[in-house]
DODO-328870 format. One record per residue: residue number from 1; residue in three letters; x negated, y negated, z of N, C-alpha, C, O in turn. Coordinates in nm, 4 decimals. Example, Ala and Ser with C-alpha at 12.3 -4.5 7.8 and 13.67 -1.06 7.14 Angstrom:
BEGIN
<r 1; 'ALA'; <-1.3190; 0.5690; 0.7800>; <-1.2300; 0.4500; 0.7800>; <-1.3200; 0.3300; 0.7800>; <-1.4236; 0.3319; 0.8465>>;
<r 2; 'SER'; <-1.2850; 0.2250; 0.7080>; <-1.3670; 0.1060; 0.7140>; <-1.2900; -0.0030; 0.7870>; <-1.3409; -0.1138; 0.8039>>;
END
This chain:
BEGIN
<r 1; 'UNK'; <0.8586; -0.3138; -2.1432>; <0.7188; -0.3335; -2.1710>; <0.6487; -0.1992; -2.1854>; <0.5478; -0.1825; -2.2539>>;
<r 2; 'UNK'; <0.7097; -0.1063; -2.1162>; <0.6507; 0.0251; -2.0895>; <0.6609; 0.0819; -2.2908>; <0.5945; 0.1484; -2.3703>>;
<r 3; 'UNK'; <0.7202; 0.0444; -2.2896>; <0.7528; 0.1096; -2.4870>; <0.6467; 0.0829; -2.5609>; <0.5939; 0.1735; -2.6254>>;
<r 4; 'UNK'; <0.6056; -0.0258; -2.5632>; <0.4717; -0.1053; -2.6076>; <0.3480; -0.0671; -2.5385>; <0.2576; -0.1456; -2.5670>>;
<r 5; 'UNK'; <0.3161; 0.0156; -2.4668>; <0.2190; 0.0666; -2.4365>; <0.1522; 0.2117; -2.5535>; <0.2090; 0.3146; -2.5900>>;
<r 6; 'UNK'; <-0.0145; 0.1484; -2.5897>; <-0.0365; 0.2628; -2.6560>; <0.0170; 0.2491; -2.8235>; <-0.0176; 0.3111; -2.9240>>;
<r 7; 'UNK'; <0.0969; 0.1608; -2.8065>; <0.1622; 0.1376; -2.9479>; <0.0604; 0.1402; -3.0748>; <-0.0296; 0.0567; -3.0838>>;
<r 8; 'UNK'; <0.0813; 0.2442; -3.1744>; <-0.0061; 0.2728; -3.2528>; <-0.0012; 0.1848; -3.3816>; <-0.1055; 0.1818; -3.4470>>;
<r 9; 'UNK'; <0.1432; 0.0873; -3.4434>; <0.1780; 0.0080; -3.5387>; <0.0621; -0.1045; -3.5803>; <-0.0164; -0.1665; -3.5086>>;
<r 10; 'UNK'; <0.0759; -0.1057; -3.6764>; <-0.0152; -0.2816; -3.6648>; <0.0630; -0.3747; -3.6045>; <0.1840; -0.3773; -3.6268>>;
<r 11; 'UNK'; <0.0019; -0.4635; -3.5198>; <0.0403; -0.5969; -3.4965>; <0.1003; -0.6949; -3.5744>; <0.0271; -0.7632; -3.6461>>;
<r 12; 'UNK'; <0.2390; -0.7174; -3.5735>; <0.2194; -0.7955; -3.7396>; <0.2717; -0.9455; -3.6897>; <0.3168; -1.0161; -3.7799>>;
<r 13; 'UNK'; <0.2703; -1.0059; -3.5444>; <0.2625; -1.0968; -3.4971>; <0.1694; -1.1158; -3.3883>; <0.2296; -1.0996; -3.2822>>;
<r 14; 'UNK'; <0.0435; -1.1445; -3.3702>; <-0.0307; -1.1086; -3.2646>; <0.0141; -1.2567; -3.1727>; <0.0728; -1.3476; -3.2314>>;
<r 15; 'UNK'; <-0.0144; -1.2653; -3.0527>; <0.0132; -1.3697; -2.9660>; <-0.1109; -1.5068; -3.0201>; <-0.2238; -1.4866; -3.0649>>;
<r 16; 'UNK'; <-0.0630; -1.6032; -3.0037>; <-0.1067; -1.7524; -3.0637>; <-0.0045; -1.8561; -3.0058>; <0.1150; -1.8551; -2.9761>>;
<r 17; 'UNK'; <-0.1379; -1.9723; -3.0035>; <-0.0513; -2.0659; -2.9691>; <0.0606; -2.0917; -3.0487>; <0.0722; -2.0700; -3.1693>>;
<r 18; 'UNK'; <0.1521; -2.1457; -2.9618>; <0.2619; -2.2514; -3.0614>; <0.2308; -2.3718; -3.1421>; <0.1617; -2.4636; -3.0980>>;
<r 19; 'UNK'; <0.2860; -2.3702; -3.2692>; <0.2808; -2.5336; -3.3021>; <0.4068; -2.5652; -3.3533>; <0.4444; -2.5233; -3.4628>>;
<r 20; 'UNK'; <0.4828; -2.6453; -3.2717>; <0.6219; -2.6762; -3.2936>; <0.6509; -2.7701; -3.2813>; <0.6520; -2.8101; -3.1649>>;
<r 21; 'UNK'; <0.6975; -2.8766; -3.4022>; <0.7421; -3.0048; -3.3945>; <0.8795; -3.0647; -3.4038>; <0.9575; -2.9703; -3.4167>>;
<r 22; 'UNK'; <0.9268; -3.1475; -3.4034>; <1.0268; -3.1418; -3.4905>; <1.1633; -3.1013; -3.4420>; <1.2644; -3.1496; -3.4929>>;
<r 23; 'UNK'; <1.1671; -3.0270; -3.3595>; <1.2647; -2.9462; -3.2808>; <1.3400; -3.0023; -3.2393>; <1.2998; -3.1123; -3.2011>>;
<r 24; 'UNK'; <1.5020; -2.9735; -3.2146>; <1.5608; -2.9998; -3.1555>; <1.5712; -2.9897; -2.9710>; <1.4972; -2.9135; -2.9087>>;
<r 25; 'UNK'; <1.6457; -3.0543; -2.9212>; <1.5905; -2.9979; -2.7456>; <1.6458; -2.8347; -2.7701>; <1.7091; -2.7862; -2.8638>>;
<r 26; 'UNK'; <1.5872; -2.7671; -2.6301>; <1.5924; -2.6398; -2.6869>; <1.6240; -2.5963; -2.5338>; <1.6030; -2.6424; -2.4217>>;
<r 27; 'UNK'; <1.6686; -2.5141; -2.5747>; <1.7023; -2.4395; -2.3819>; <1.6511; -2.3249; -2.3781>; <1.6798; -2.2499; -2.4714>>;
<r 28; 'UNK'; <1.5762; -2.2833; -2.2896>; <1.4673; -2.1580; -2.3064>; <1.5361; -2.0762; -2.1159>; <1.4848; -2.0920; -2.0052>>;
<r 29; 'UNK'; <1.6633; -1.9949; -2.1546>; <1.7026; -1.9050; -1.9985>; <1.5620; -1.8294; -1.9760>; <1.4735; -1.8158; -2.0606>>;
<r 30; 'UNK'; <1.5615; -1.7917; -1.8670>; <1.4656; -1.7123; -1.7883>; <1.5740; -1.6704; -1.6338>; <1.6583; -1.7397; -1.5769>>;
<r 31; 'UNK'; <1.5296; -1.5431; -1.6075>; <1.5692; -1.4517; -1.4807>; <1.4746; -1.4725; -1.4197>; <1.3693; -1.5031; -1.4757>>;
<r 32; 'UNK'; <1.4848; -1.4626; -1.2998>; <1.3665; -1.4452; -1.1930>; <1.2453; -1.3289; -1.1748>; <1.1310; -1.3406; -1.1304>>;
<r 33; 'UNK'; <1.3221; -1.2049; -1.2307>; <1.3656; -1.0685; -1.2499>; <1.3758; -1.0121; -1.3828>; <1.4568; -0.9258; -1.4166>>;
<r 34; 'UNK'; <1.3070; -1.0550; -1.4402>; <1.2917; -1.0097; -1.5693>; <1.1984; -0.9171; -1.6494>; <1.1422; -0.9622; -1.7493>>;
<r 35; 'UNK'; <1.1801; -0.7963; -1.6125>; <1.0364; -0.7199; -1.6352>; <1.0159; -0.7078; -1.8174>; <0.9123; -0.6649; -1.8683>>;
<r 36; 'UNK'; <1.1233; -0.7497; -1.8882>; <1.0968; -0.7333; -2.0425>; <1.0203; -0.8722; -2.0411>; <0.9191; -0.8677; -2.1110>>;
<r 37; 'UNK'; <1.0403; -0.9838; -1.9850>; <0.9739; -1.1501; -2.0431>; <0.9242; -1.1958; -1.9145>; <1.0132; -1.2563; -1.8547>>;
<r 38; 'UNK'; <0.7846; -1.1875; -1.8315>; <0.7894; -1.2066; -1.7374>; <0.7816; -1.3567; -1.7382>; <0.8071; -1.4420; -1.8233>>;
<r 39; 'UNK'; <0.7417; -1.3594; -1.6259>; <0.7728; -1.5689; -1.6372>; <0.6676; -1.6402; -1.7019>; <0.7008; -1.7229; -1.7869>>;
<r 40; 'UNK'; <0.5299; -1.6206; -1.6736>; <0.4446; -1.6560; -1.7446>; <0.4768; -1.6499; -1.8452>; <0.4278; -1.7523; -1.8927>>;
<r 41; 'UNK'; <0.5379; -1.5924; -1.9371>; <0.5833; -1.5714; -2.0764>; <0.6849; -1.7044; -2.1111>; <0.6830; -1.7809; -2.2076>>;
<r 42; 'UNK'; <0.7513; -1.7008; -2.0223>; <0.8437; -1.8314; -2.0350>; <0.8301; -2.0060; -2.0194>; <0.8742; -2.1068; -2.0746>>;
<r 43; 'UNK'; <0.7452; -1.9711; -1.9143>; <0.6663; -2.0912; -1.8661>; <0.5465; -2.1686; -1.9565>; <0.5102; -2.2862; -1.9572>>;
<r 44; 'UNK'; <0.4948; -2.0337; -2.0430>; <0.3789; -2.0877; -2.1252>; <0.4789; -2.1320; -2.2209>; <0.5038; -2.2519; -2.2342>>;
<r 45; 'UNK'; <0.5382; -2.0408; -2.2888>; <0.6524; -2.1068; -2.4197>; <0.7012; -2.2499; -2.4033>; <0.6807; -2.3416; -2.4828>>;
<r 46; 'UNK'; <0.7591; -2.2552; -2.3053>; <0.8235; -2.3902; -2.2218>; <0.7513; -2.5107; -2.2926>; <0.7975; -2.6035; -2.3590>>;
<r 47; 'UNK'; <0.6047; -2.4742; -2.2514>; <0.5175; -2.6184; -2.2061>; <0.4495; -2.6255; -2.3486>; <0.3666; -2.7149; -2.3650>>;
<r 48; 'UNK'; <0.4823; -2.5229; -2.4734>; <0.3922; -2.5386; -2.5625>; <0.5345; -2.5687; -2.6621>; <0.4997; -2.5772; -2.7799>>;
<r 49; 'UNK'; <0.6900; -2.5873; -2.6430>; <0.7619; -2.5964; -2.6960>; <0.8197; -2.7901; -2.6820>; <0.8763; -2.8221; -2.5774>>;
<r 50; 'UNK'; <0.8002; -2.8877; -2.7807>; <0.8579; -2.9691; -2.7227>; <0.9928; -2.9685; -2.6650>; <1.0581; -2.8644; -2.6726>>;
<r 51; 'UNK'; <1.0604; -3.1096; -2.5877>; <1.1607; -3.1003; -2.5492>; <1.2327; -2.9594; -2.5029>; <1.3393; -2.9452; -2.5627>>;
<r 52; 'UNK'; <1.2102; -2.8785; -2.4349>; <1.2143; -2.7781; -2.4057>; <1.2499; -2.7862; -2.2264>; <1.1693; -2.8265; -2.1426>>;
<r 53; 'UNK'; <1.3851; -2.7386; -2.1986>; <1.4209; -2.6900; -2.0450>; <1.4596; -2.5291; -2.0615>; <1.5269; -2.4680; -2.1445>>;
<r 54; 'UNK'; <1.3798; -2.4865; -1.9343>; <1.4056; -2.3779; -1.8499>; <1.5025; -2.3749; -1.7813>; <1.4914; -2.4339; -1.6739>>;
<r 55; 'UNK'; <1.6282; -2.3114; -1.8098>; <1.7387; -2.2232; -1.7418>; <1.6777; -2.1224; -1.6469>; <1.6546; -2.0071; -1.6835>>;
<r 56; 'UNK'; <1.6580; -2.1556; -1.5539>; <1.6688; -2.0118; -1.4401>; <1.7770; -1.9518; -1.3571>; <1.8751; -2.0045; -1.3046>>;
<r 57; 'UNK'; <1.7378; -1.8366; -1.3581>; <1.8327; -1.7275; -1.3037>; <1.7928; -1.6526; -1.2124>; <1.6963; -1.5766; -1.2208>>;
<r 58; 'UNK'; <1.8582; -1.6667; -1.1252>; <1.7724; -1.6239; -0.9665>; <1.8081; -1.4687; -0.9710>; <1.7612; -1.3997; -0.8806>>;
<r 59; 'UNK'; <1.8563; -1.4315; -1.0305>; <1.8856; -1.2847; -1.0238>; <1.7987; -1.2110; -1.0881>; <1.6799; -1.2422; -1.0960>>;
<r 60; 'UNK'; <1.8741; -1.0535; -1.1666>; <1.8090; -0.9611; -1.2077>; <1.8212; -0.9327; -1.3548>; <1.9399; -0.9451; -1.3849>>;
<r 61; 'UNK'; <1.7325; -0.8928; -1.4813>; <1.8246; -0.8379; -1.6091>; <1.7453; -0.8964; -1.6747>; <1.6544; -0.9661; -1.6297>>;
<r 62; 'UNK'; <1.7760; -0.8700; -1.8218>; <1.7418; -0.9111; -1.9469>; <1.8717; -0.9948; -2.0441>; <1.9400; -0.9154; -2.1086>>;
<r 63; 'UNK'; <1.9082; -1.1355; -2.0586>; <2.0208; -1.1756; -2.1248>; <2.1097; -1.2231; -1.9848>; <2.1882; -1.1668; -1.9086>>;
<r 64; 'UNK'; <2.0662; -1.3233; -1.9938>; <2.1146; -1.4499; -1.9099>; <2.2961; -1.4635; -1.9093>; <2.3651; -1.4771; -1.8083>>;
<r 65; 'UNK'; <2.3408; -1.4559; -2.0390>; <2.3897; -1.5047; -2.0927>; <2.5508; -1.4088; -2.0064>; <2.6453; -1.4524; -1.9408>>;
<r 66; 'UNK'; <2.5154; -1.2808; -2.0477>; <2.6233; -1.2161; -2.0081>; <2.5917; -1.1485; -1.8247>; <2.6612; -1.0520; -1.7927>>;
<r 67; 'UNK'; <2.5146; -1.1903; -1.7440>; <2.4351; -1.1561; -1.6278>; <2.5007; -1.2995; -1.5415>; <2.5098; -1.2900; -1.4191>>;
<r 68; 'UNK'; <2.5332; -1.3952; -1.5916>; <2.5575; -1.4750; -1.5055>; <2.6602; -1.6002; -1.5925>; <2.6251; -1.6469; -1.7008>>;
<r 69; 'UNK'; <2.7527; -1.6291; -1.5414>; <2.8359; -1.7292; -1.5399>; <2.8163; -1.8801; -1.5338>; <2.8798; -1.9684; -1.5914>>;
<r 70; 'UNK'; <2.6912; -1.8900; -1.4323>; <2.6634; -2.0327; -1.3951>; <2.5491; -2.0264; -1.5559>; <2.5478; -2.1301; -1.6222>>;
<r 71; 'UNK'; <2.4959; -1.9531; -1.5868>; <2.3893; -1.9429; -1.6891>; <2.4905; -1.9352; -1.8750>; <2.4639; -1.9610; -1.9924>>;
<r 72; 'UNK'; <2.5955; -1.8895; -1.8040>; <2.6656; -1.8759; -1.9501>; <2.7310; -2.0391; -1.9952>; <2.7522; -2.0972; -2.1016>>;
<r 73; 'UNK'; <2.7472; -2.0711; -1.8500>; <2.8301; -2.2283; -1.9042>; <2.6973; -2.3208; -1.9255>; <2.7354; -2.4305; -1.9664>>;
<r 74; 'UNK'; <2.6100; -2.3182; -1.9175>; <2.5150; -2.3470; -1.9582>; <2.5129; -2.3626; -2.1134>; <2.5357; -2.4540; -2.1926>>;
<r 75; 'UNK'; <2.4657; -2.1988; -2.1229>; <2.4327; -2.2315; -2.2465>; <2.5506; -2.2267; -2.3398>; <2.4960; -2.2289; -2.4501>>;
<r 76; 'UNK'; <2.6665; -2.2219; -2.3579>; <2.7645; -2.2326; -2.3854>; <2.7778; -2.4181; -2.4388>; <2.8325; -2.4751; -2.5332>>;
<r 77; 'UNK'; <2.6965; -2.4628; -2.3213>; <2.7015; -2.6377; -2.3643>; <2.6248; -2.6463; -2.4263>; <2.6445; -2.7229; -2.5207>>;
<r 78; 'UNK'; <2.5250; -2.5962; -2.4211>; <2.3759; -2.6183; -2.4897>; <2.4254; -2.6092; -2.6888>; <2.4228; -2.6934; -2.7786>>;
<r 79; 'UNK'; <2.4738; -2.4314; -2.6820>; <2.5465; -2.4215; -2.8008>; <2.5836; -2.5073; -2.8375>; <2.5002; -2.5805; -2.8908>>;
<r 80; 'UNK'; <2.7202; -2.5528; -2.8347>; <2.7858; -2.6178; -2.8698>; <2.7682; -2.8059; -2.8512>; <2.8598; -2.8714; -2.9010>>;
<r 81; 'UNK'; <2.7021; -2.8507; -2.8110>; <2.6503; -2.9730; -2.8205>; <2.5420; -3.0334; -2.8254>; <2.5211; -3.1471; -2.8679>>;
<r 82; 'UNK'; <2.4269; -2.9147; -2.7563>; <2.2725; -2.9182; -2.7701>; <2.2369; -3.0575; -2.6200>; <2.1491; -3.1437; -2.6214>>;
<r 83; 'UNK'; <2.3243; -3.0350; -2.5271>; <2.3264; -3.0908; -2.4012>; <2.2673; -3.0133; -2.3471>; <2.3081; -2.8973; -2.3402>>;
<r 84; 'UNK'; <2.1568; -3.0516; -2.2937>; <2.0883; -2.9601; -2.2176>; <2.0960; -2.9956; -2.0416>; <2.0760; -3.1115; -2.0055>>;
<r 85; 'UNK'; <2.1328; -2.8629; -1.9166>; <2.1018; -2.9070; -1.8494>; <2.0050; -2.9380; -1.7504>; <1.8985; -2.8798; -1.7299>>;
<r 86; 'UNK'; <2.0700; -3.0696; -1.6706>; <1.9486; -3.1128; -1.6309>; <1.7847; -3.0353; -1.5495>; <1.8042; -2.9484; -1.4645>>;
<r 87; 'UNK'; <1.6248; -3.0772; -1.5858>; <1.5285; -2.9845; -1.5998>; <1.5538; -2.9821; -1.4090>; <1.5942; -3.0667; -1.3292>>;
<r 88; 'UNK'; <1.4903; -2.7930; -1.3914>; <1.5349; -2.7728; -1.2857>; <1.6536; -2.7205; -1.2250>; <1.6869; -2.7240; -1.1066>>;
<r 89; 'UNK'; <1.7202; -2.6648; -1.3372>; <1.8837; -2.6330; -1.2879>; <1.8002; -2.5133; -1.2603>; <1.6955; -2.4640; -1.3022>>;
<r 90; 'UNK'; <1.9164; -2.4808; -1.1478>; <1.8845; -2.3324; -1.0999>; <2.0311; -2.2231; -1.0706>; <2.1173; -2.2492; -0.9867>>;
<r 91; 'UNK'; <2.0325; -2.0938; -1.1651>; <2.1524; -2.0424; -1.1523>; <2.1392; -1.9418; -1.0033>; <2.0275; -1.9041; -0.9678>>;
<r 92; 'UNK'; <2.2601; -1.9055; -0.9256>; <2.2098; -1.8130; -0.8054>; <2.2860; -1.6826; -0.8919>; <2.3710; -1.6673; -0.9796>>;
<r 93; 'UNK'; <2.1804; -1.5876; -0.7905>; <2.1816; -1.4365; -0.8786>; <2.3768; -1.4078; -0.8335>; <2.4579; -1.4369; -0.7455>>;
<r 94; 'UNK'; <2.3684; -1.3366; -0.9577>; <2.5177; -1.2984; -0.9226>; <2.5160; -1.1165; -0.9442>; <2.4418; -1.0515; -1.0178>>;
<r 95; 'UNK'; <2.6193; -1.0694; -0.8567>; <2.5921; -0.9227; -0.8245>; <2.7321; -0.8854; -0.8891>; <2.8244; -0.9663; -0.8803>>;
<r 96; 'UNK'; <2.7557; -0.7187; -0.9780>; <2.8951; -0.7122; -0.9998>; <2.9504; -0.6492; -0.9020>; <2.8992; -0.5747; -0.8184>>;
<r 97; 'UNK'; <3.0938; -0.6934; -0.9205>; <3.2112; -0.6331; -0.8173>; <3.2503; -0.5034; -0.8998>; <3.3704; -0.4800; -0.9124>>;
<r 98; 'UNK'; <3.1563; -0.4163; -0.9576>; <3.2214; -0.3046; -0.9994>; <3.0743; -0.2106; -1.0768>; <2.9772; -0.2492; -1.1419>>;
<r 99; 'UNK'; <3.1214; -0.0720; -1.0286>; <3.0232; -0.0048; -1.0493>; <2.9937; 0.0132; -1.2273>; <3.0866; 0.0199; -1.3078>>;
<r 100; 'UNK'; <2.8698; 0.0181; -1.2605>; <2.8135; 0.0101; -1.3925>; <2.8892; 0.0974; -1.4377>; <2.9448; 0.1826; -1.3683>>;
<r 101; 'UNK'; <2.9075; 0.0771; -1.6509>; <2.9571; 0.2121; -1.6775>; <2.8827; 0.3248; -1.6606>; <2.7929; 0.3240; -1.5764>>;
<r 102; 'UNK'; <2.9041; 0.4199; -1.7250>; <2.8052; 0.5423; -1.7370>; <2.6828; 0.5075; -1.8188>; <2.6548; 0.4079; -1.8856>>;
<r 103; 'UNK'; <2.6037; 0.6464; -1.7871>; <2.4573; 0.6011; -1.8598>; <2.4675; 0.6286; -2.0219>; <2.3868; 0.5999; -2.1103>>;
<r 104; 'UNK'; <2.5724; 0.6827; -2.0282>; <2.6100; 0.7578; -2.1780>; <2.6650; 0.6146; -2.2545>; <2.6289; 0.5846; -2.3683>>;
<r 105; 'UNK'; <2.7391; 0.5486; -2.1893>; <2.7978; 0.4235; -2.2429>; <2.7122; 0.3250; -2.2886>; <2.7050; 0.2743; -2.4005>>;
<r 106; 'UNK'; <2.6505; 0.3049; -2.1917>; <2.5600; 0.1880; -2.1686>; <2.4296; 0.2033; -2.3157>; <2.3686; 0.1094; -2.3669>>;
<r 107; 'UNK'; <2.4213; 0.3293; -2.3470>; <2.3103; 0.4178; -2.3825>; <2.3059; 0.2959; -2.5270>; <2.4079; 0.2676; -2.5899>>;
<r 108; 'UNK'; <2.1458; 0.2272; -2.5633>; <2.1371; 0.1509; -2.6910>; <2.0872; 0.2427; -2.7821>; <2.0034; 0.3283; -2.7536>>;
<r 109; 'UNK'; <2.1488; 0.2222; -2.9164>; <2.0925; 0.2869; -3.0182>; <1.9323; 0.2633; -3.0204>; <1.8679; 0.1764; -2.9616>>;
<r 110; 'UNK'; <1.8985; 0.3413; -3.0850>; <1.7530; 0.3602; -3.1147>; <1.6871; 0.3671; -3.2298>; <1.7156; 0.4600; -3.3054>>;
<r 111; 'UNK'; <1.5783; 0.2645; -3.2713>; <1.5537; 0.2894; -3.4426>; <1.4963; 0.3828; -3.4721>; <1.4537; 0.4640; -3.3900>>;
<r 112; 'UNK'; <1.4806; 0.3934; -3.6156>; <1.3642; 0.5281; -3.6898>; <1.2628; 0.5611; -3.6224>; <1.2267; 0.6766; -3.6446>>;
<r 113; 'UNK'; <1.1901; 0.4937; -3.5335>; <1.0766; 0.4797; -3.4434>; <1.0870; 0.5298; -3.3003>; <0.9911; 0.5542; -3.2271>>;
<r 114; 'UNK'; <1.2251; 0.5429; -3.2677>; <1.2646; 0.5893; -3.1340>; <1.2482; 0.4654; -3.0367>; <1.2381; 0.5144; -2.9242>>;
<r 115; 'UNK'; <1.2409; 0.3278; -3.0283>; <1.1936; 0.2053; -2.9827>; <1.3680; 0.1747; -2.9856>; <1.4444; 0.2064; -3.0767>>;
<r 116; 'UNK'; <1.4031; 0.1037; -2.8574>; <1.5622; 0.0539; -2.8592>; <1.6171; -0.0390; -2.9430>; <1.5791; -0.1312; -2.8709>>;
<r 117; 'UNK'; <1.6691; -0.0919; -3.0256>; <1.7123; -0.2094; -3.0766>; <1.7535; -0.3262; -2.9977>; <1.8424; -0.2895; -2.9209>>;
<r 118; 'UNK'; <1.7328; -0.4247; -2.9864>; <1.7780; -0.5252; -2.9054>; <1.8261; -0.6751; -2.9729>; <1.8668; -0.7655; -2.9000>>;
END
């Protein structure tokens, strides 16, 4: 969030309600711990998205997906059959058994703008 501060670009999506019909059910992960999407962010999406469940993740991070196991078989079903599970699932934070790579590794490219790619 800190990147977006001060940001001098035009806006070329400003925040607005949703209007979304039509949709398939949709699975919307959320972390507990998430300083890029805080929850309000998720929670409003949620309720303005039909058919729409919240995946939570009691842990820490950005990307559910590769952060947790109980969150990957999730959406892994979701993928692949559009089974969503039931509203209220709750994943528990999971910690690794091994120290991070380096900061050099880890390091994301960066666009023309100097802003990370994600």
């Amino acid at each position: 969030m800190l990147a977006c501060l001060n940001w001098q670009g035009k806006v070329s999506n400003p925040q607005h309600r949703l209007d979304i019909t039509g949709n398939p059910p949709t699975l919307l992960p959320k972390a507990r711990y998430d300083v890029g999407n805080p929850a309000a962010w998720n929670y409003g999406a949620g309720k303005q998205i039909p058919r729409t469940t919240i995946l939570e993740y009691d842990g820490v991070g950005h990307g559910q997906y590769r952060n947790s196991a109980c969150a990957r078989t999730h959406i892994e079903k979701y993928l692949t059959s559009l089974v969503l599970p039931p509203r209220g699932t709750r994943c528990a934070a999971e910690y690794p058994e091994q120290p991070p790579m380096s900061a050099k590794a880890e390091r994301q490219p960066l666009s023309p703008t100097g802003r990370p790619l994600h």
